[in-house]
KOLGU-57864 format. One line per 5 residues: number of its first residue (from 1); their letters; for each residue x, y, z of N, C-alpha, C, O. Coordinates in steps of 0.02 Angstrom, whole numbers, plus 32768, in hexadecimal, padded with zeros to 4 digits. Layout:
BEGIN
NUM) a) X Y Z X Y Z X Y Z X Y Z  ...
END
This chain:
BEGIN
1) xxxxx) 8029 7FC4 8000 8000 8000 8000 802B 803F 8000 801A 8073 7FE3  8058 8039 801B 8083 806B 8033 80B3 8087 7FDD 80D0 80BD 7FD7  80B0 8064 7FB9 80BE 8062 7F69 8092 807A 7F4E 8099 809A 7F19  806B 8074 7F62 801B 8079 7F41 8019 80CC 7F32 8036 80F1 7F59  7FF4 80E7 7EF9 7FE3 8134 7EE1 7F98 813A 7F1D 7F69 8161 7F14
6) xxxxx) 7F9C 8115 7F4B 7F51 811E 7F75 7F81 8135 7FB9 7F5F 8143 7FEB  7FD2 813B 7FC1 7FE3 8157 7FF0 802A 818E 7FCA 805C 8181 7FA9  8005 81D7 7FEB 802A 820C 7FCB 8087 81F0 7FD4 80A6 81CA 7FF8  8094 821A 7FA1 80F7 8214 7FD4 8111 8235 7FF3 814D 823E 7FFD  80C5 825B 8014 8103 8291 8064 80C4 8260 809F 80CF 8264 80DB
11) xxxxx) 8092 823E 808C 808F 8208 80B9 809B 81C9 80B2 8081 81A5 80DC  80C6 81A6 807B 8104 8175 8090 8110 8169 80C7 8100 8136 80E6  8139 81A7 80E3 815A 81A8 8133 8138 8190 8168 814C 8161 818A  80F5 81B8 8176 80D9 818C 8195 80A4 8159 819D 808B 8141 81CF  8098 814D 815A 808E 80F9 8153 80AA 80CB 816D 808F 809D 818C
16) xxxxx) 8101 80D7 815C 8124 80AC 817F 8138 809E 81C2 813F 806B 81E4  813F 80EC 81CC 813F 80DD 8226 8117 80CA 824A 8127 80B8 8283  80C8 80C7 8230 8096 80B7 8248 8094 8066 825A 8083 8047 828C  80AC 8051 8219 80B0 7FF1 821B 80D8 7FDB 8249 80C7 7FAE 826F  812A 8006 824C 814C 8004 8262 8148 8002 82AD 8163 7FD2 82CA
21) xxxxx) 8133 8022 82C4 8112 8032 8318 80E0 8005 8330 80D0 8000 836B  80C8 7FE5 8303 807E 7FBC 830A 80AC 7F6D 8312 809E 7F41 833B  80D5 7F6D 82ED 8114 7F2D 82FA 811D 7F1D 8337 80F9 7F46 8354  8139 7EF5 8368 8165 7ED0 839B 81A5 7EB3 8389 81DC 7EBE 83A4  8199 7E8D 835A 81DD 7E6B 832D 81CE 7E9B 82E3 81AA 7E8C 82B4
26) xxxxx) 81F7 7ED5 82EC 81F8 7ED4 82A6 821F 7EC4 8262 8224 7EED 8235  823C 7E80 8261 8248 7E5D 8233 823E 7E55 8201 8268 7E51 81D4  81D6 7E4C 81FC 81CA 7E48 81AE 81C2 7E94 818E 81BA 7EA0 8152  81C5 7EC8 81C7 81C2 7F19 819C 8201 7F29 8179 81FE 7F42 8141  824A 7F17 819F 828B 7F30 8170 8289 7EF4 814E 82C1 7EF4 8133
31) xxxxx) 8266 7EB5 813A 827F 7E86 810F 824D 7E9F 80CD 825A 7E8C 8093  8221 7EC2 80D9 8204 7EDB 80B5 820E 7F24 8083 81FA 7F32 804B  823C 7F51 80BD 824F 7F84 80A4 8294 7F79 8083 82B8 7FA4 806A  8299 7F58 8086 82FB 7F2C 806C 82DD 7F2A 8047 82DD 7F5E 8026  82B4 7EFA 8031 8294 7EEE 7FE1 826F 7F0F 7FB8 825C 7EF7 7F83
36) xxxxx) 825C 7F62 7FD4 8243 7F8A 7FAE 8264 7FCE 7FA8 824B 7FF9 7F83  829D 7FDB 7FCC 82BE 7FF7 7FDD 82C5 8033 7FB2 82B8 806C 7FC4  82DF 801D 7F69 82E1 8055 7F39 82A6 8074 7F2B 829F 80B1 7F24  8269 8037 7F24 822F 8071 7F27 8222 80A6 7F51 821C 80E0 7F3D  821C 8098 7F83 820B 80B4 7FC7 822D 80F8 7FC7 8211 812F 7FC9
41) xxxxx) 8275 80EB 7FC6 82A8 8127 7FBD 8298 816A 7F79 82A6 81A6 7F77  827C 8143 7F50 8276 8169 7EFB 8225 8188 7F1F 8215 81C2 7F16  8206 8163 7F3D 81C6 818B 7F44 81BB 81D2 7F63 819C 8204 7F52  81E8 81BE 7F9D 81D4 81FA 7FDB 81FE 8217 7FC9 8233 8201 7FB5  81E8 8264 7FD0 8215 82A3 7FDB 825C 8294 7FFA 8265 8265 8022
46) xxxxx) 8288 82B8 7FE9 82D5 82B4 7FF3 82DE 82CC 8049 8304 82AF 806F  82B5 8304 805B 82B3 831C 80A9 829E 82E0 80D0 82B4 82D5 8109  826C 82B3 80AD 8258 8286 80F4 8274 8247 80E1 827C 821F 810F  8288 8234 80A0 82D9 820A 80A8 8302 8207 80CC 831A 81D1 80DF  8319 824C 80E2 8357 8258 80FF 8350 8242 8140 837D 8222 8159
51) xxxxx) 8303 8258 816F 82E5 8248 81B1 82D8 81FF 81B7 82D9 81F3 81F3  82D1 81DF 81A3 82BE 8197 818F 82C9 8167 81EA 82A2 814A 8210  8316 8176 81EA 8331 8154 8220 8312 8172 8268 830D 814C 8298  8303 81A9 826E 82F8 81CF 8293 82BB 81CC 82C1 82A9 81CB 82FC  829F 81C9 8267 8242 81D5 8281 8222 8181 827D 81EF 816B 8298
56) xxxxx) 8243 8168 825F 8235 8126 8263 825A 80E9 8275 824D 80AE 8267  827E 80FD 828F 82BF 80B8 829C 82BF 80BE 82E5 82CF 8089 82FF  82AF 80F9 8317 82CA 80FF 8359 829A 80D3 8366 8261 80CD 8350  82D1 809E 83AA 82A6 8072 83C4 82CE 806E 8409 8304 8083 841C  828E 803E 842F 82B3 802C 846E 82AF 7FE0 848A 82A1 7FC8 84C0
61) xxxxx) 82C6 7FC0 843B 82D4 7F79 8449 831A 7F5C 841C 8324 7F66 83E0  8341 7F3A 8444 8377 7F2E 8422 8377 7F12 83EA 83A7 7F26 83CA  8350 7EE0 83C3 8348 7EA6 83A4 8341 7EE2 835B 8365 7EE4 8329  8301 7F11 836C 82F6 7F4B 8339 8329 7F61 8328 8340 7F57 82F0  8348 7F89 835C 8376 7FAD 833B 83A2 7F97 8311 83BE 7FB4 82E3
66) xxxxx) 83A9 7F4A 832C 83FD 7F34 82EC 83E6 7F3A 82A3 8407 7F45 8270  8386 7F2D 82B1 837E 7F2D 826E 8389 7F65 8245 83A4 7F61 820E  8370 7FA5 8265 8383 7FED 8256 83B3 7FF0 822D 83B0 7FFC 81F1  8400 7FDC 8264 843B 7FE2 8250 8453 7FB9 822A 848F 7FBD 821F  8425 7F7D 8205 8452 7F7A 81D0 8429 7F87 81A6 8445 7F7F 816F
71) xxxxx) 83E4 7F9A 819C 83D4 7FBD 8155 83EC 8001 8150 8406 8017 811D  83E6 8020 8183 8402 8060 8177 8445 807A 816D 845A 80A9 814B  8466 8049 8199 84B8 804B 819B 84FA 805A 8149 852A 807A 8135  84C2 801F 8133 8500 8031 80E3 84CC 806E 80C4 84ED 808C 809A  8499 8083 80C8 8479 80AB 809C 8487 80F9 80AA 848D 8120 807B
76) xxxxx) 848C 8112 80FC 8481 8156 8110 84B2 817F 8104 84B2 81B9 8119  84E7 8163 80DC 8519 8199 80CA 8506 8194 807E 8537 81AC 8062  84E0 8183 8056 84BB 818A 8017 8492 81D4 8009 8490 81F5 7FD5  8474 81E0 8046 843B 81F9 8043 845B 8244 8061 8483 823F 808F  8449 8290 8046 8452 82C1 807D 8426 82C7 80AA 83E9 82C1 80A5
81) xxxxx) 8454 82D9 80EA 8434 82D4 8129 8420 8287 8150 8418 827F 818C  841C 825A 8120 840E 8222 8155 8443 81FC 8180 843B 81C8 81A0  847B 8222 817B 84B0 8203 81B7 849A 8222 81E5 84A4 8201 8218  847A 825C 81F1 847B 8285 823B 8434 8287 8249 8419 82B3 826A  841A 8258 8230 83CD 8243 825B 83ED 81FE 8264 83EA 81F0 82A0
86) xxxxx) 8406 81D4 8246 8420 8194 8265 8447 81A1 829C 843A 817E 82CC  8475 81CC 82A1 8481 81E8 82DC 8452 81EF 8320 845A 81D7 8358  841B 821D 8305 83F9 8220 833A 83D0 81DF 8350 83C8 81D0 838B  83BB 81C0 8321 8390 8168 8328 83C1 8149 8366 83A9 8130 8399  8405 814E 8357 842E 812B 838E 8439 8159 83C7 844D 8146 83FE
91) xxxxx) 842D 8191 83B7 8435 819B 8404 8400 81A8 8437 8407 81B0 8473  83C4 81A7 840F 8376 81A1 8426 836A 814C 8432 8349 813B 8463  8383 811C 8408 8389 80EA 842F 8397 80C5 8460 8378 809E 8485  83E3 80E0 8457 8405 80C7 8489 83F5 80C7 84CB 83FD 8097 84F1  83D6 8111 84E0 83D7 8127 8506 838C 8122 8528 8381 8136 8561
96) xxxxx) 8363 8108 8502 832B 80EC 8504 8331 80AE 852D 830D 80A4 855E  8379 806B 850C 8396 8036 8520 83A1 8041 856E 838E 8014 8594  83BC 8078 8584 83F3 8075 85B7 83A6 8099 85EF 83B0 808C 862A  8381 80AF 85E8 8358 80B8 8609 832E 8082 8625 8317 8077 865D  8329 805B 85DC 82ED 8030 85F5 8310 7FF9 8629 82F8 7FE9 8660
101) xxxxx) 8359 7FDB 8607 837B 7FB6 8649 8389 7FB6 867F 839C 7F8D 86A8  8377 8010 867B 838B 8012 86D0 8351 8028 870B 834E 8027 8748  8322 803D 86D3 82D6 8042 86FB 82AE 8017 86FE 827A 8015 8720  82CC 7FE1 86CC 826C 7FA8 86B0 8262 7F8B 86E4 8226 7F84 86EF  8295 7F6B 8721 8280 7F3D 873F 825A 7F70 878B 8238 7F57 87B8
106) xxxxx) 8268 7FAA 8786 8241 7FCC 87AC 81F8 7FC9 879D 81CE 7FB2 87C3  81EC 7FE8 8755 81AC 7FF3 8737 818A 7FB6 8752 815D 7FAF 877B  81B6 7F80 8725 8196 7F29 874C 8164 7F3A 877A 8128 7F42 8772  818D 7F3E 87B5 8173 7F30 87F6 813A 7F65 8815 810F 7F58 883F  8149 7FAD 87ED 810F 7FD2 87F2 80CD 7FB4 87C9 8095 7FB8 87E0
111) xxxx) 80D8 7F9C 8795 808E 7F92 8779 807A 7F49 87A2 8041 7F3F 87B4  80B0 7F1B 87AD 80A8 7EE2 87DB 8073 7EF3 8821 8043 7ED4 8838  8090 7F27 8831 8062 7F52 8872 8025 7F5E 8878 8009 7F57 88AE  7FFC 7F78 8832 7FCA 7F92 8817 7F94 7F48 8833 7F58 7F47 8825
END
């Protein structure tokens, strides 16, 4: 659908983030965007190309992110501007990471409480 002339190409972007977020394992979304990749890229505007990693890649599960990093990894120095939202994806991740390890088992026990 997201190919489809029934979704504009300045909402591409968030089509995808939409699926993307709606995921747990998202596996079959970058095995999917791997395989459509050039379309996807030729469709949407060059500004929200560049955001890609940013607006749609930040996550706060490890398994995701590797996926992130390796679709995005060989591509974001292709693109202007998408090294320094991949930038930010990792450091909005990470840091996402380092929070949740050191609070979750608190949260745990608070909603455990409830």
């Amino acid at each position: 659908l997201a190919l489809t002339d029934n979704v504009t190409p300045a909402n591409t972007i968030s089509m995808l983030g939409s699926v993307r977020r709606n995921l747990d394992d998202q596996t079959p979304y970058y095995a999917w965007l791997s395989d459509n990749a050039e379309a996807v890229l030729e469709k949407m505007p060059d500004y929200h190309v560049s955001r890609m990693p940013e607006f749609i890649a930040t996550t706060c599960d490890a398994d995701n992110l590797a996926l992130a990093i390796e679709f995005y990894g060989p591509i974001k120095d292709q693109h202007e501007g998408m090294a320094r939202s991949y930038d930010i994806m990792m450091d909005e991740s990470n840091q996402c990471l380092r929070l949740k390890e050191t609070y979750q088992s608190k949260f745990d026990a608070f909603l455990n409480g409830l």
